[in-house]
Every structure is written in structure tokens, then in C-alpha cells.
N, C-alpha and C positions, 0 to 999 in steps of 0.2 A: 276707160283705158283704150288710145291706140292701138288700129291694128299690130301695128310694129313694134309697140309693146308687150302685146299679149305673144305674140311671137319670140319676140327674144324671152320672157318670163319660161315660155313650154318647152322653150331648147334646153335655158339651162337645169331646167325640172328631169329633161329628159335625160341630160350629162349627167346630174348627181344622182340620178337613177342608176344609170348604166356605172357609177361610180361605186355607188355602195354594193352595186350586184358582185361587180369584180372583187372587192374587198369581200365580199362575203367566199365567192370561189374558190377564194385564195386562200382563206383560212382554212375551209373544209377540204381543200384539196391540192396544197401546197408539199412540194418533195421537202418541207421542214419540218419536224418534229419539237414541240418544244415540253422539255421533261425536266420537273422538279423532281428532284433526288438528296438526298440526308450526303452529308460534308461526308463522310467515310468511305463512297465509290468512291468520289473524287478525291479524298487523300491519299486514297491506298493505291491511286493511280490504277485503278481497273476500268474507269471508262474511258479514260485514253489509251489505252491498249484496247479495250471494245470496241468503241464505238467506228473505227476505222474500217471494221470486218461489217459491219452492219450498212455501212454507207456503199462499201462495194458490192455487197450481197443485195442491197433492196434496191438502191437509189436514194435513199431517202438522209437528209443532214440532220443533225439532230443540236438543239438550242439546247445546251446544258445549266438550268437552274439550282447551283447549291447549296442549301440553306442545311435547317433542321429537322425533320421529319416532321413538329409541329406547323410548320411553316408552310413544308410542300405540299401537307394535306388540304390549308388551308386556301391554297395558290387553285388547287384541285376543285375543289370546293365554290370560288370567286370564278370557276371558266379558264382561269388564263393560262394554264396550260392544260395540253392535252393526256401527258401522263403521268403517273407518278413511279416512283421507284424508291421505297422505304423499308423500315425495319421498326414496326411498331405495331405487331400483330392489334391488341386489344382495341387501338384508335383507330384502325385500318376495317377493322369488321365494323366499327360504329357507323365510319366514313360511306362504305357499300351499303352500310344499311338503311342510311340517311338518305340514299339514293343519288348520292354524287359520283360514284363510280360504281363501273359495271359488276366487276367481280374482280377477288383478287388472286393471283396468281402465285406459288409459289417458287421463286428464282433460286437462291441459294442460301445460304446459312454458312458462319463462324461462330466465334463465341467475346465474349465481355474479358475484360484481364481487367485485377487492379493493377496498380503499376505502383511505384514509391521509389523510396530513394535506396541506394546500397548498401548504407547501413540500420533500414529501416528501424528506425528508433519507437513504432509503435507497436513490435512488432505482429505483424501483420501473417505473416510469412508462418508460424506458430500456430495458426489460429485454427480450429478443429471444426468450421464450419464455415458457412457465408454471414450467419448473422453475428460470430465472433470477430470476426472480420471487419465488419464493421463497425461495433463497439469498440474493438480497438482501436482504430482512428479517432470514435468520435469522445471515447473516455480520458485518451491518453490528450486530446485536443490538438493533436497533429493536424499542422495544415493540408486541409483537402481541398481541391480545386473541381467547381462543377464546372458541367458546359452551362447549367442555366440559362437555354435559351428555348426549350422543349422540343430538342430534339428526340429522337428511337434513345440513344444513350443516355440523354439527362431526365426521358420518362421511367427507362429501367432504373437509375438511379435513386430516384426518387423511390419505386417500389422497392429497392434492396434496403434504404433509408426504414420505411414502414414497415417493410416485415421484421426488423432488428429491435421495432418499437422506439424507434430514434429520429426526433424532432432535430436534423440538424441546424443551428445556426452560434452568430458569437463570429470573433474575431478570426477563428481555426476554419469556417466554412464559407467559402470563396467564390461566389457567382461569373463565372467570367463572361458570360455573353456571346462567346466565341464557337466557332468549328474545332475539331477534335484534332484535327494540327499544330494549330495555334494554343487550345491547353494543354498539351505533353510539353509545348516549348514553356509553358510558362509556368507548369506543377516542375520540370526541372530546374526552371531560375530560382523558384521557390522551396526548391528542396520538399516535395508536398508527393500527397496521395494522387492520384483522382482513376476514376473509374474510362476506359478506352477500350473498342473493339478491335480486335486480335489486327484488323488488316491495316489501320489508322497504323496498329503499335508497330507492326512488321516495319512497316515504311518508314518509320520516324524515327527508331532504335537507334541507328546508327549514329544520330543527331545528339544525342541526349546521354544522361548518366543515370539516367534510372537502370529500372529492371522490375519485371514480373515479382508480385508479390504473396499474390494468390489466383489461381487459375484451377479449369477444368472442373468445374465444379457446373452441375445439372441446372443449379440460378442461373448460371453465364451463359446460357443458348441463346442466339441474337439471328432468327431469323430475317432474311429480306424477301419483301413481296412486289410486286409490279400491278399496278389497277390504270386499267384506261376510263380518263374521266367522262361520265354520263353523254352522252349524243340526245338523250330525250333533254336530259335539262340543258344543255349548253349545245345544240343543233351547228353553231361556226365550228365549232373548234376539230381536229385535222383526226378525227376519229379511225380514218382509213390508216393513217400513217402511226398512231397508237397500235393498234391491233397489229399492223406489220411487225413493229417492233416487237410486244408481247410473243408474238408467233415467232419469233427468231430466236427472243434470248429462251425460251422455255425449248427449243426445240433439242435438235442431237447436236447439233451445230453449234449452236451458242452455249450452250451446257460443256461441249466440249472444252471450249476457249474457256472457258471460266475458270474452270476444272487444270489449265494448262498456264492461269498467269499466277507466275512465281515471283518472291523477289527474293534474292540468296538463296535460292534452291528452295524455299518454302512456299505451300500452297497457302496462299491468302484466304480462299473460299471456295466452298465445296457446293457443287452443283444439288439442286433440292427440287426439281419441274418434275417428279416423278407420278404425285397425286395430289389431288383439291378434292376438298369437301365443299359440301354445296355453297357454304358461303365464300370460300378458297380460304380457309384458315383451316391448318393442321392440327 
């Protein structure tokens, strides 16, 4: 090989050097945050009201991915984003434990509502328990509509499904695929059940002809946690700007805000950063 060969080959070794270094930089130390989170912030329109207080307060922008809670953990899990933010306690402890993320924290908490139609025809509304509640949807064959996509809502689902002793499926149990917006639009086209958390339903009430069927019941606790994904196992990803975030929303500041976004004078979610158990699960 020519001199001037061997020359131009070292430069440009030395260019994609200096290329992937910056690319590496920049992911570990980028003012971008990018954070998978369960469709239900973003339905209930809390991280747009959030996230504005966060950007002023750190610097930092934040890349909002909304999938399903099964989804996000696994986005968490592949590297590709730096944090998570869900509501699936029992996957969320496996997740920490698996050693993909650090620890989890806990943010706030609401609760689950069924939801039906006005006249609910199975009824629902009567029923003296959560797992009568159930039966009655799945006995009467009223149509239900799941989210079916594993998200925190369609995991507890499935558990409310199992502790009632009820295999649901048949023409009455309805997979939609979808975020928790998109099925209240479509259990009300459908005249149907389905199961939705309180801050989804706040938001979306106004839209629809449903109504609460059964609530406030100790099944319907729907806590949400916050874990920044592992730095030992995924070293690029923006670990700095994770951890800022977590330190904000847990703090008096961001508990505050939480605790203050209302839609029609009602609290959506109630602040919960108070205590963590070693694995951050209450």
C-alpha cells in the first residue's frame, strides 16, 4: 500500500474514531432525556402539564415514548431508552431484579374503575365484590373490551380475570391492541365494559356515554413507579439526565405539581415519593 494511501486509510480511521466518540458523548450526556412511559400519563395529559416544569427547572428536554407498560420495560431492558415510568409493580420488581434498572422509585398512585354503559345491562354496578364484578360481565357475555397489549392495565386485568377464576374469551371478549384512550372510545362505540385508570377515565368522560360501574374497591390500587435504566449494563445511555429526572419528580417540587394537576376541579393522582423499600416496591 502507498504511502498516500496508508495516509488517507489513518485519517479516515481517525474521523470515524472521533465520530463514534461524539456519538457516544452525546448519548451519555445529551440535555435529552428519552423516557418510555404506559399511555395513561399521556392520556390523562399529566406529562404535558409536567414536563414543561421539568425542562425549566433542569435543562433538560425530555423524548416522550408511549406505549404499554409491557413495552416500556421492554424498550428499558434493549438500552433504548434511559427511563422508565410505569404502573406494574410485580414486572417492575422482576425488571430491577434482572438487573436492567437501578431501583425503582415510588411517584404517585390512583386507582382502576370499570367503566360500562348507563344502562348497564350486566349489572355490574350491584355487584358485592371485585370478583362478582367480574363474573358478571363474563356470565351475562357482555361485551368487554381489553387493552390487550400488556400494558400496567391489561396486566392487572388479566389478574382481576384470574382471581374471579375466569378464562375470558368468545365473541363478548375483545383484544383491542390499543392505549387507554382509544379503548374508552371504542367500549363506548360498542356499548361494552372494559377496565381503565381513574386518570385515562377523568380525561376522557366528557367524550363518551359511559359511566363508572364499580370503583374504590382495595383490587383497584394502580400504583406508578419511575426506574432509571441500568448504567452498568447499557454505559451510552443519558444516565445523568435519568437520575435528574427521578430527583425531581420524587421530590417536594414535583410531588407538588402532581398533587395540583386537576381536570374539572378533580385530582387525577396523588403524590406517593414518600418511602422505598430496598427493592423500591411498597
Amino acid at each position: 500500500m502507498s504511502h498516500k494511501k496508508q495516509s488517507l486509510l489513518l485519517f479516515l480511521i481517525i474521523t470515524l474514531s472521533c465520530a463514534w466518540a461524539s456519538i457516544g458523548f452525546a448519548a451519555t450526556d445529551s440535555k435529552t432525556l428519552r423516557m418510555a412511559t404506559t399511555t395513561s400519563t399521556e392520556n390523562s395529559g399529566l406529562l404535558r402539564y409536567l414536563l414543561p416544569y421539568f425542562t425549566k427547572d433542569t435543562g433538560y428536554e425530555v423524548h416522550v415514548i408511549a406505549v404499554g407498560t409491557g413495552k416500556a420495560l421492554r424498550m428499558g431492558q434493549d438500552g433504548d431508552v434511559d427511563v422508565v415510568l410505569v404502573h406494574a409493580p410485580p414486572a417492575e420488581a422482576k425488571f430491577v431484579a434482572a438487573g436492567y434498572g437501578d431501583k425503582r422509585y415510588p411517584v404517585m398512585y390512583n386507582d382502576f374503575v370499570i367503566l360500562g354503559p348507563k344502562d348497564d345491562p350486566a349489572k355490574v354496578g350491584e355487584a358485592k365484590s371485585l370478583n362478582d364484578a367480574m363474573k358478571r360481565i363474563a356470565s351475562t357475555h357482555a361485551i368487554f373490551v381489553s387493552r390487550g397489549d400488556d400494558s400496567g392495565t391489561n396486566k392487572k386485568e388479566i389478574r382481576l380475570w384470574k382471581a374471579a377464576d375466569i378464562k375470558p374469551h368468545g365473541a363478548w371478549y375483545r383484544e383491542a391492541g390499543q392505549g387507554m384512550g382509544k379503548v374508552i372510545q371504542m367500549t363506548d362505540e360498542l356499548n361494552a365494559y372494559t377496565l381503565s385508570d381513574r386518570g385515562t377515565w377523568i380525561a376522557f368522560r366528557a367524550k363518551t356515554n359511559l359511566k363508572i360501574v364499580y370503583q374504590h374497591d382495595k383490587g383497584l390500587y394502580n400504583p406508578y413507579g419511575v426506574i432509571a435504566v441500568s448504567q452498568k449494563r447499557y454505559p451510552d445511555i443519558n444516565h445523568k439526565a435519568a437520575q435528574t429526572f427521578i430527583d425531581w419528580i420524587i421530590s417536594d417540587r414535583g410531588q407538588k405539581l402532581i398533587s395540583e394537576y386537576k381536570i374539572a376541579g378533580q385530582q387525577l393522582f396523588t403524590p406517593d415519593a414518600q418511602k422505598v423499600t430496598s427493592n423500591g416496591v411498597k
